[in-house]
C-alpha positions in Angstrom: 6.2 19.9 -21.3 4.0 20.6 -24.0 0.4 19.0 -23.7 0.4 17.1 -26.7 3.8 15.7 -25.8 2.6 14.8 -22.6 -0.7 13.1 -23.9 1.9 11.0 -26.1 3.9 10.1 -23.8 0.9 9.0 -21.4 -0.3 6.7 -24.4 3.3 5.3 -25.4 4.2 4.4 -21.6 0.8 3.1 -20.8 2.0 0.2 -22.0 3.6 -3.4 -21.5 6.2 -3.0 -23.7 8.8 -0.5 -24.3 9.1 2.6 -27.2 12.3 3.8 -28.0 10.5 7.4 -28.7 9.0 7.8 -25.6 12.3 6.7 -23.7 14.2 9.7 -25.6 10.7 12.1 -24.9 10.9 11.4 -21.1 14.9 11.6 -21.5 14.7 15.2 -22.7 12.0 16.5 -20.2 14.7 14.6 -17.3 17.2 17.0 -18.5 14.9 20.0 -18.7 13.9 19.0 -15.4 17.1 19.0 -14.3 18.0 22.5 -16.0 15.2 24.3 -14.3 16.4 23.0 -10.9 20.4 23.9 -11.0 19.7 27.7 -11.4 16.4 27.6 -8.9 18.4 26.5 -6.2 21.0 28.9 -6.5 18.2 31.0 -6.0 16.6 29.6 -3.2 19.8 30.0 -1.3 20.0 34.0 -2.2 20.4 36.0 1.6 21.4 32.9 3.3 25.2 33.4 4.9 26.4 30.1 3.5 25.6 31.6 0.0 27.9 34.0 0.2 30.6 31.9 1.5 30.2 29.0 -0.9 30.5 31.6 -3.5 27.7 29.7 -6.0 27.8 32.8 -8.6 31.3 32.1 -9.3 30.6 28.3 -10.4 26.9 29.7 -12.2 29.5 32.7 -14.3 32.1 29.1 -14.9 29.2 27.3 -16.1 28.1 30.3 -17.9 31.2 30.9 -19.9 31.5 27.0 -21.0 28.0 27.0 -22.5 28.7 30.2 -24.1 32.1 28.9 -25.9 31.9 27.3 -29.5 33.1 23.9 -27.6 30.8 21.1 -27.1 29.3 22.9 -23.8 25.4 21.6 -24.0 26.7 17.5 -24.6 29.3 18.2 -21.7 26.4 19.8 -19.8 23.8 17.5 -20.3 26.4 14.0 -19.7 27.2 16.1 -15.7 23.6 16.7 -15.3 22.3 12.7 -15.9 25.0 11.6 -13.2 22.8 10.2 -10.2 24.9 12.5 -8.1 24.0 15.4 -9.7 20.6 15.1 -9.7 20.5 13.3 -5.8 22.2 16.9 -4.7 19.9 19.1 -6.4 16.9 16.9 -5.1 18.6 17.5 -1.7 19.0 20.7 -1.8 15.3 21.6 -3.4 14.0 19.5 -0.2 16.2 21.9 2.3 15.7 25.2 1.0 12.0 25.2 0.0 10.0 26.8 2.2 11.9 26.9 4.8 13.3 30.1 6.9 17.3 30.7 6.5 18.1 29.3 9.8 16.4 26.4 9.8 17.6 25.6 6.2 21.8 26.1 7.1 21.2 23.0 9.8 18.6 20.8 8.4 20.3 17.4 7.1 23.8 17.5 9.5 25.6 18.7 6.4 26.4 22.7 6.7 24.4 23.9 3.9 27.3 26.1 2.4 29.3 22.8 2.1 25.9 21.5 0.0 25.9 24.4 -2.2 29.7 24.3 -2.6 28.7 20.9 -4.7 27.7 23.4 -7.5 32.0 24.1 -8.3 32.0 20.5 -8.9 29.2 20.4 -11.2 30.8 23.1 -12.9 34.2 22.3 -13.5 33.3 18.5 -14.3 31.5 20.6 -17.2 34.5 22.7 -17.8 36.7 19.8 -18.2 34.8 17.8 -20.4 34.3 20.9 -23.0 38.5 20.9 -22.7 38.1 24.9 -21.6 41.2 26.1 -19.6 40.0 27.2 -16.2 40.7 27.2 -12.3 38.2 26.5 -9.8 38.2 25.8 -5.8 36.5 22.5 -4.8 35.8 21.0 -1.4 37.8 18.2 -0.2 35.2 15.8 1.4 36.7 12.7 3.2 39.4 13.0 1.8 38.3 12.8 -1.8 37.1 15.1 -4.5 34.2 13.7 -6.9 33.6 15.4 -10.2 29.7 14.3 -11.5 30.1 12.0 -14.3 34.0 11.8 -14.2 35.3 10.1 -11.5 37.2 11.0 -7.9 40.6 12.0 -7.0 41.7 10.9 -3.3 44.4 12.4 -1.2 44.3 10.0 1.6 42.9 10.3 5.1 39.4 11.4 6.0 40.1 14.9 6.4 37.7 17.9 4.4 39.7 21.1 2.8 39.7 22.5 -0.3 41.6 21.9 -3.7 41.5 23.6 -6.4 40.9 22.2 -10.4 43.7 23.3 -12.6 42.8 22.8 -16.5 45.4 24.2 -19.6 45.5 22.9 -22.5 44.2 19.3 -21.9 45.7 19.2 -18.8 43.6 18.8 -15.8 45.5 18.8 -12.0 43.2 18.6 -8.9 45.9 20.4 -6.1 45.3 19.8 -2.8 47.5 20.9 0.1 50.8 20.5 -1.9 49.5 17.2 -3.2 48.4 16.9 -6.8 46.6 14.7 -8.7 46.5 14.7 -12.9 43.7 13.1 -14.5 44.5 10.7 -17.2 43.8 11.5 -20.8 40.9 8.6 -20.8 39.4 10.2 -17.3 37.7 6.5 -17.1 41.0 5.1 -16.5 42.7 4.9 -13.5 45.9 6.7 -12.6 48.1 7.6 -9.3 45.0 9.3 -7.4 42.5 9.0 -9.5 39.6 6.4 -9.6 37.7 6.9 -13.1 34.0 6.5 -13.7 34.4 3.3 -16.0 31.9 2.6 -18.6 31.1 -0.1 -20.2 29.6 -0.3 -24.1 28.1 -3.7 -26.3 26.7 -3.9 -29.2 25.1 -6.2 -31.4 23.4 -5.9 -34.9 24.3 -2.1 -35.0 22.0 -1.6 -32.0 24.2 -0.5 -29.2 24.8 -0.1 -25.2 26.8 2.3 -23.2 26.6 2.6 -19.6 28.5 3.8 -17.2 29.6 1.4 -14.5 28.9 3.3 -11.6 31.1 2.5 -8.2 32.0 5.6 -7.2 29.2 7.7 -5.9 29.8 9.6 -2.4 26.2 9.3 -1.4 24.1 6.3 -2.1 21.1 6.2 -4.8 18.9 4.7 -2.8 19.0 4.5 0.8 20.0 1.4 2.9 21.1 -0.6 0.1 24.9 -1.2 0.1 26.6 -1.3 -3.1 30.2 -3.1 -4.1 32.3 -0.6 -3.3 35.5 0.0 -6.1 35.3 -3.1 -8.4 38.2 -4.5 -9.6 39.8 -4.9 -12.9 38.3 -8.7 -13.1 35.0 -7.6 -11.7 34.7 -4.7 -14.4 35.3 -7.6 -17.1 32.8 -9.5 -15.5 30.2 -7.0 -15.7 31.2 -6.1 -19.6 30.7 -10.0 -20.3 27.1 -10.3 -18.4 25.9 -7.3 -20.1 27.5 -8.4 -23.7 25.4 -12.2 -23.5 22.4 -10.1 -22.1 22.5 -7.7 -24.9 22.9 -10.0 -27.8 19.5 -12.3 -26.7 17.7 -8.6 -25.8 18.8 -7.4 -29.6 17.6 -11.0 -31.3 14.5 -11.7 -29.4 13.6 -8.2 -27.8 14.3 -6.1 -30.5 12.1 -2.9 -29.3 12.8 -3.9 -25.5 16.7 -3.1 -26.8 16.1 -0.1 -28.9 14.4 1.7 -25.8 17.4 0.5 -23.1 19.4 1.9 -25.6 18.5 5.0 -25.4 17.6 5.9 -22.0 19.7 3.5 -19.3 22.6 5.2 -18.9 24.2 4.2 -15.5 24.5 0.6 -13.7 25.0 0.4 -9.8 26.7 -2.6 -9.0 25.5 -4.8 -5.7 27.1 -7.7 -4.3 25.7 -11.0 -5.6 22.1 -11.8 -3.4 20.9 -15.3 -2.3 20.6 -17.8 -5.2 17.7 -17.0 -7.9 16.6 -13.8 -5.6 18.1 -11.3 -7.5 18.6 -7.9 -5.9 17.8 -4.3 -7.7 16.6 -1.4 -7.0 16.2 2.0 -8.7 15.5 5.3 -7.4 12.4 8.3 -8.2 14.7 11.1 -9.6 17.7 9.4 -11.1 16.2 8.5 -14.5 18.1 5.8 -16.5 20.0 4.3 -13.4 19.7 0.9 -11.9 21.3 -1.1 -9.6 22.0 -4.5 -10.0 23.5 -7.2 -8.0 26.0 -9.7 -9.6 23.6 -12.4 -11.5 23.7 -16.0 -10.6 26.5 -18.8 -12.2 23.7 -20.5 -13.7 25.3 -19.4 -17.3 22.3 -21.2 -19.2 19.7 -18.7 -18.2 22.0 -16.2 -17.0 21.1 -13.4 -20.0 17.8 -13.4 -19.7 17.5 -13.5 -16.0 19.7 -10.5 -15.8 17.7 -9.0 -19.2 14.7 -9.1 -17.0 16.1 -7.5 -13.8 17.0 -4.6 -16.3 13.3 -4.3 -17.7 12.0 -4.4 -13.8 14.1 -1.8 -12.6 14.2 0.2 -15.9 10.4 0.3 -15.9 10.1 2.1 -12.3 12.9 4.5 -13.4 10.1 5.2 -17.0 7.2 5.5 -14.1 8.9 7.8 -11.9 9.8 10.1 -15.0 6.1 10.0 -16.0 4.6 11.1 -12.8 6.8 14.1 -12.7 4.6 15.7 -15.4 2.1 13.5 -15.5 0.8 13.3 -11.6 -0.4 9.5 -11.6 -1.3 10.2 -7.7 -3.7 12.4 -5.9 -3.0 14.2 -2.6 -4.3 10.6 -1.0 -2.9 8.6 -3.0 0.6 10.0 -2.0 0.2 10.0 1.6 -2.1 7.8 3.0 -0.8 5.2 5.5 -2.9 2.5 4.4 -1.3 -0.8 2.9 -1.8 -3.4 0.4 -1.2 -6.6 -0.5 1.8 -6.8 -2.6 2.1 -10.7 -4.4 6.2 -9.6 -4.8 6.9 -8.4 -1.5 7.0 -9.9 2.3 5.7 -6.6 4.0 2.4 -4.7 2.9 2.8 -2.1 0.3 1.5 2.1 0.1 -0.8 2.5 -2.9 1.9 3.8 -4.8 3.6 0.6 -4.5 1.1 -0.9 -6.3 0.8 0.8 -9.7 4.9 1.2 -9.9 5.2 -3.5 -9.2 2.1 -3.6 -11.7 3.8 -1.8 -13.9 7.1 -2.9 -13.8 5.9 -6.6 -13.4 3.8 -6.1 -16.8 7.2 -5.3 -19.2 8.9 -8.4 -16.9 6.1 -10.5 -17.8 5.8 -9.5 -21.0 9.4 -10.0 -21.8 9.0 -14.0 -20.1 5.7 -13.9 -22.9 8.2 -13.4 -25.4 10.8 -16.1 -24.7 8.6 -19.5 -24.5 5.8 -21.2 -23.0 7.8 -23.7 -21.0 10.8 -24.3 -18.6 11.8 -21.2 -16.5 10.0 -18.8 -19.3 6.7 -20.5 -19.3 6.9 -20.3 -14.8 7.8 -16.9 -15.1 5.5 -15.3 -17.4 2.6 -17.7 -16.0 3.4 -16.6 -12.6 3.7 -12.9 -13.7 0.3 -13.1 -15.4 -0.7 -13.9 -12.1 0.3 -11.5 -9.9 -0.3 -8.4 -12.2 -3.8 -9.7 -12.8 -4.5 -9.7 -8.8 -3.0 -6.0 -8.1 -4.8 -4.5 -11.7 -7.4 -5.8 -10.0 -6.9 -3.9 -6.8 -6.0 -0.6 -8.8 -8.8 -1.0 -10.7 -11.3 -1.0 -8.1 -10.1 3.0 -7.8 -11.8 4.0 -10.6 -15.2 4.3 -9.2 -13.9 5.8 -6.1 -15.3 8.7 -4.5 -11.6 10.1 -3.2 -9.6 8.0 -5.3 -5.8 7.3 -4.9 -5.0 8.0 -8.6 -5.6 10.8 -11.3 -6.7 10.2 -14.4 -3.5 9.7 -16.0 -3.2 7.1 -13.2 -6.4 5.5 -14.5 -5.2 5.5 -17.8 -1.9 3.5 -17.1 -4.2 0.8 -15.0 -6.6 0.8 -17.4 -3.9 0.1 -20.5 -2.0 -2.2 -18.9 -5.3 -4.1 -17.7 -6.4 -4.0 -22.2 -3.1 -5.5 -22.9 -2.5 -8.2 -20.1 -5.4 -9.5 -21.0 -4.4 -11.5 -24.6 -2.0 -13.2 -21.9 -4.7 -15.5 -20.5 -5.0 -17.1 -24.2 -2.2 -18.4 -24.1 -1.5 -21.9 -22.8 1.6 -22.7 -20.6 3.0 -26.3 -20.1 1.0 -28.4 -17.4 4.1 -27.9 -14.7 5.3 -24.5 -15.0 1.7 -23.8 -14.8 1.2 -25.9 -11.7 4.3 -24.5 -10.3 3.1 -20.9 -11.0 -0.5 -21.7 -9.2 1.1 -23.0 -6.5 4.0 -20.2 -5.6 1.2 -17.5 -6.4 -1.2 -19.1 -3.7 1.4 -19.9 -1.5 2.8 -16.5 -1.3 -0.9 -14.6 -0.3 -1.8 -17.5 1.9 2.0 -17.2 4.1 1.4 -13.0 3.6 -2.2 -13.0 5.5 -0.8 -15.9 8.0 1.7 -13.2 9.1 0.1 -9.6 8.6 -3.8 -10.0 9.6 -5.0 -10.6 12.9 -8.3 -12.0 14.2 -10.3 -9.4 16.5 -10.5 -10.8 19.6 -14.2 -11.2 20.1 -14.7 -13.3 16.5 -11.3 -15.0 18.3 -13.2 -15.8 21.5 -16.2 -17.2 19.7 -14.1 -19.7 17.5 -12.3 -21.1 20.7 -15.5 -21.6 22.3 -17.0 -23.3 19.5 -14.2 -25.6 19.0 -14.3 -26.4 22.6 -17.7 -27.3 22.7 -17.5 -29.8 19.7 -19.5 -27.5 17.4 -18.4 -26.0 14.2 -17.2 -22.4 13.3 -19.9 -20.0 12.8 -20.0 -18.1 9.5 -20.3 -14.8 11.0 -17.2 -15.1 12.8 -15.3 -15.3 9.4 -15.4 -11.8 8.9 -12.5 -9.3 7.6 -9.4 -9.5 9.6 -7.5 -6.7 11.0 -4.2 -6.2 9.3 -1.1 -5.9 11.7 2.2 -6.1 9.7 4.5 -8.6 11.3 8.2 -7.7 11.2 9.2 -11.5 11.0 7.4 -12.0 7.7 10.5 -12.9 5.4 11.3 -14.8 2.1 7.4 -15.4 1.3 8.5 -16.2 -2.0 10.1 -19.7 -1.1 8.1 -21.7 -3.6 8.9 -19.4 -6.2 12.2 -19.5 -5.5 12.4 -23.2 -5.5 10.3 -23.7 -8.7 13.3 -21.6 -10.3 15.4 -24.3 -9.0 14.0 -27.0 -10.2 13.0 -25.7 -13.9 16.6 -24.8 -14.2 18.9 -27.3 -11.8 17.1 -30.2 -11.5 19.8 -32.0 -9.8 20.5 -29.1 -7.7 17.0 -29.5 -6.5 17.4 -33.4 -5.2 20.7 -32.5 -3.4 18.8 -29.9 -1.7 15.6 -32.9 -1.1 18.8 -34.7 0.6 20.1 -32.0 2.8 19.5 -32.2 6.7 18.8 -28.9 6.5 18.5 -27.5 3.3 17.6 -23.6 4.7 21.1 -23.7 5.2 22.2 -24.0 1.5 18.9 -21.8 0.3 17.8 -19.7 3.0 14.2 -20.6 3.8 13.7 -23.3 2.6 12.1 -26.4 4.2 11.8 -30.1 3.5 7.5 -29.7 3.3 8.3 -27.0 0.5 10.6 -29.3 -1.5 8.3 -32.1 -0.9 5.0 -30.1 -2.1 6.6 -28.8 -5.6 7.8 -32.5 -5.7 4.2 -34.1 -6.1 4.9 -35.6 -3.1 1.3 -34.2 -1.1 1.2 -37.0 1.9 4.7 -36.4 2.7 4.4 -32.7 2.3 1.4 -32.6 4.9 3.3 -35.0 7.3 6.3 -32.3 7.5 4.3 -29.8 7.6 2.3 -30.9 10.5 5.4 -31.8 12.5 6.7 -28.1 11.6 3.2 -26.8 12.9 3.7 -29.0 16.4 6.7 -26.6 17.4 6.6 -23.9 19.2 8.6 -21.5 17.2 6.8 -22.5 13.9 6.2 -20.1 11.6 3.1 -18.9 10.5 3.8 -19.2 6.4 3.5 -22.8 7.3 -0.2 -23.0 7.4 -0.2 -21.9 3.8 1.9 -25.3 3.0 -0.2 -27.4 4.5 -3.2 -25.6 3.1 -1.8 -26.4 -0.5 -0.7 -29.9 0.4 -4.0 -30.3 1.8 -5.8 -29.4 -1.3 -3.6 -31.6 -3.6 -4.1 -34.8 -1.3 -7.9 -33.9 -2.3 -9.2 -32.1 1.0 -9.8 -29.6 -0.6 -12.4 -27.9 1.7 -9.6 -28.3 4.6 -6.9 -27.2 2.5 -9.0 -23.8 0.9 -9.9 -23.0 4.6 -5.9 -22.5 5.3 -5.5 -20.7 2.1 -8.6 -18.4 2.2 -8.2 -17.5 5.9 -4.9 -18.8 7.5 -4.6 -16.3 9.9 -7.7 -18.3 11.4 -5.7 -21.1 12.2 -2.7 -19.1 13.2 -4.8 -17.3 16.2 -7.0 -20.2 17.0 -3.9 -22.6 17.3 -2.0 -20.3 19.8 -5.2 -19.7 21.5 -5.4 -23.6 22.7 -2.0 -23.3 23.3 -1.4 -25.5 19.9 -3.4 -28.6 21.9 -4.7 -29.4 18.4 -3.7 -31.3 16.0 -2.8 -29.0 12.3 -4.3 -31.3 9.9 -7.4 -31.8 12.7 -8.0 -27.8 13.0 -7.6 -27.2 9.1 -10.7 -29.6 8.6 -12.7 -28.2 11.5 -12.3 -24.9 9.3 -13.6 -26.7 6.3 -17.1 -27.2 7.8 -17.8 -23.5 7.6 -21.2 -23.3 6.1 
């Protein structure tokens, strides 16, 4: 990429908004990205045995001959290359064959390496077809299926691995497979007897349009670990279309520029099954620009579009940050590897530095986007409690700058340093009195139940604060020194208050059934009667639960931080900061005296710090 087109592209991502421009700048250097890597692994794979029996020249000489007709090669070329599976296998392969000797290469990864390269007829003819070229060209039959990049699969039944060969003539396109044959429909998105087509789905509003391809069909997942829906049906496929229709028209009237740039760079949607209620799941993934995957949204049809509107911006922005720091390098050598880990105000579990800038930046177009649709109800919670949370970790980044062996480059800098210019006219503007209550409190709830799990007190500042309660005098101020930080694997759903500030912004009678539940964790997982009570205004009675949960055994330690903040609004507010500041204190103290104490009793004893 061209310097000055890097340099503009640095200074039109570095942003909280979006720019159309920029999307179709980082969309081109994707697919040159992408162009560079198809031919370099064919070459990486030169005087390795599997080479020669996948036979890649023969697909590189198809794909030669297609780009070299008068048809529409490049379009056809370009549409295979921006499938996530396309790009997912020529990561792969880039990650086996570099540096790496030939032997070691054919049996890294469990998958025979000339069955990896063998991927590249695939690419190929899914080229071929779409440029409507007549052709023939072998292709592996993998689980029974074969998958054509940006088409769709054909399936022959069983789990059994072969080959088949593509037969195109005329417009006609059979996949034969031991005396089986399947022929593609005319509309390849369509469905037909042993064929599953890659469906996409298009809206449009105002003249400003969206087309993306519905994408339930991949043989390898885009990221990792996260399950997907499997083959939607008919009615799901409608269901989508209609989600992403009454998204798109409030994106197009309120979010004009936010629309433009989805427009033209998010090209495929991953469906997921629907999450827990108002805990939307998504994901995206570093080298498949323009794809996101979504779970189903929620029923709550009021708020439905621009809850899902702002699940697309999240995800959408780490897909812009990953494409940035392919040219740009936002992250030295340490920055990249260090195992060190931060506090993350979005997550349960400590983050990598990286983890930071890419939840700054994707929170800053999410919070900008909540900026843009109100002050009050669920818009004015959300953007207060985004401003929030991206103030705290620009805070953290920030402190990089003057590092001696800092975590980012200066291109890093300057994304921190942008988004840290612009977040800033945030703060003048004023929120309703509740959402902004409700923000404070989820925000302070969420650190205080994060340290309360992850950080542990060194035994020796441990010892001294047992022995001074024990002898009736209070804490020492050198004891409270920094904690050690020891991740804790049963640290899960931190974000409870959020969760349930949603609720009651949005389903205010769904909130007082769940106040009348007798267990109300088992219609919202987490959730306890203190929580409801604290969001409620109800302080006393949140501080009674609270202490009662604290008397168990199996108590968690996130329920220091409720009491903390229950605590504080009853007006002890020296107890109350002393289980917010340090909870992990009263965590390690109250096991230590084999919880022979009372909570509310130990919380004040904290308070008398000097």
């Amino acid at each position: 990429m061209h310097q000055q087109t890097l340099l503009d592209l640095l200074h039109a991502l570095a942003s909280t908004a979006q720019d159309k421009r920029a999307v179709l700048l980082m969309l081109e250097a994707q697919l040159h990205w992408r162009l560079l890597l198809l031919p370099y692994v064919c070459d990486l794979a030169v005087g390795l045995v599997d080479y020669v029996a996948a036979d890649v020249m023969g697909a590189q000489r198809l794909l030669a001959s297609v780009l070299a007709s008068d048809r529409p090669g490049q379009a056809a070329l370009r549409t295979t290359l921006l499938d996530p599976q396309t790009t997912l296998w020529l990561v792969r392969l880039v990650r086996r064959l570099a540096g790496k000797r030939p032997e070691h290469a054919r049996l890294a990864g469990g998958t025979p390496l000339w069955e990896e390269l063998e991927f590249m007829w695939q690419v190929a003819a899914a080229v071929a077809i779409r440029t409507g070229v007549n052709f023939r060209a072998p292709v592996l039959v993998s689980r029974g299926e074969v998958f054509l990049p940006g088409l769709g699969r054909a399936f022959f039944g069983g789990d059994t691995c072969g080959r088949a060969e593509v037969h195109a003539h005329d417009g006609t396109v059979t996949i034969t497979s031991d005396q089986t044959a399947v022929t593609l429909p005319e509309k390849w998105e369509d469905d037909a007897p042993g064929w599953h087509g890659l469906r996409r789905v298009r809206v449009a509003h105002r003249g400003v349009a969206l087309a993306v391809a519905l994408d339930d069909l991949g043989p390898r997942p885009v990221v990792p670990g996260v399950g997907t829906e499997g083959r939607l049906t008919a009615g799901q496929v409608e269901d989508w279309r209609r989600w992403l229709d009454r998204m798109w028209r409030q994106l197009v009237e309120d979010h004009p520029a936010t629309a433009h740039a989805l427009s033209a760079g998010l090209c495929h949607v991953v469906p997921l099954p629907r999450g827990e209620r108002l805990r939307p799941r998504s994901a995206s993934q570093s080298s498949t620009f323009g794809c996101v995957l979504l779970s189903a949204p929620d029923d709550d049809e009021n708020v439905l579009p621009a809850q899902l509107g702002a699940t697309v911006v999240h995800e959408f922005r780490h897909t812009l940050l990953h494409g940035l720091d392919l040219p740009a390098r936002l992250f030295t050598s340490r920055g990249e590897h260090s195992d060190a880990r931060y506090y993350a105000p979005w997550r349960d579990d400590p983050r990598p530095w990286a983890g930071l800038l890419h939840g700054a930046y994707a929170f800053s177009g999410v919070t900008q986007f909540w900026c843009e649709r109100g002050v009050e109800g669920l818009a004015g919670f959300e953007f207060a409690w985004g401003r929030n949370v991206v103030r705290e970790v620009l805070d953290t980044l920030s402190g990089d700058v003057d590092c001696d062996d800092p975590k980012l480059t200066q291109p890093g800098h300057d994304v921190v340093r942008a988004l840290v210019e612009q977040s800033a006219s945030w703060w003048e503007t004023r929120v309703g009195r509740r959402e902004e209550r409700l923000a404070g409190l989820a925000t302070s709830h969420h650190r205080a139940a994060w340290c309360a799990h992850h950080r542990r007190v060194p035994e020796a500042y441990l010892h001294r604060l047992t022995e001074a309660w024990k002898a009736g005098r209070p804490p020492v101020a050198d004891v409270l020194r920094l904690p050690e930080q020891k991740p804790d694997s049963k640290a899960c759903r931190l974000d409870v208050l959020t969760v349930l500030s949603r609720l009651m912004l949005i389903d205010p009678a769904g909130f007082d059934t769940l106040r009348n539940e007798r267990d109300p964790a088992q219609s919202m997982p987490g959730v306890r009667h203190a929580d409801l009570a604290l969001l409620a205004g109800e302080a006393d009675e949140a501080v009674r639960l609270y202490s009662q949960e604290l008397a168990r055994p199996d108590a968690l330690p996130m329920a220091w931080a409720g009491l903390g903040l229950a605590l504080s609004e009853c007006g002890e507010t020296r107890a109350g900061q002393a289980l917010t500041d340090r909870p992990e204190l009263a965590v390690a103290l109250s096991r230590a005296l084999s919880g022979d104490v009372g909570p509310v009793e130990l919380a004040r004893w904290l308070g008398t710090v000097g």
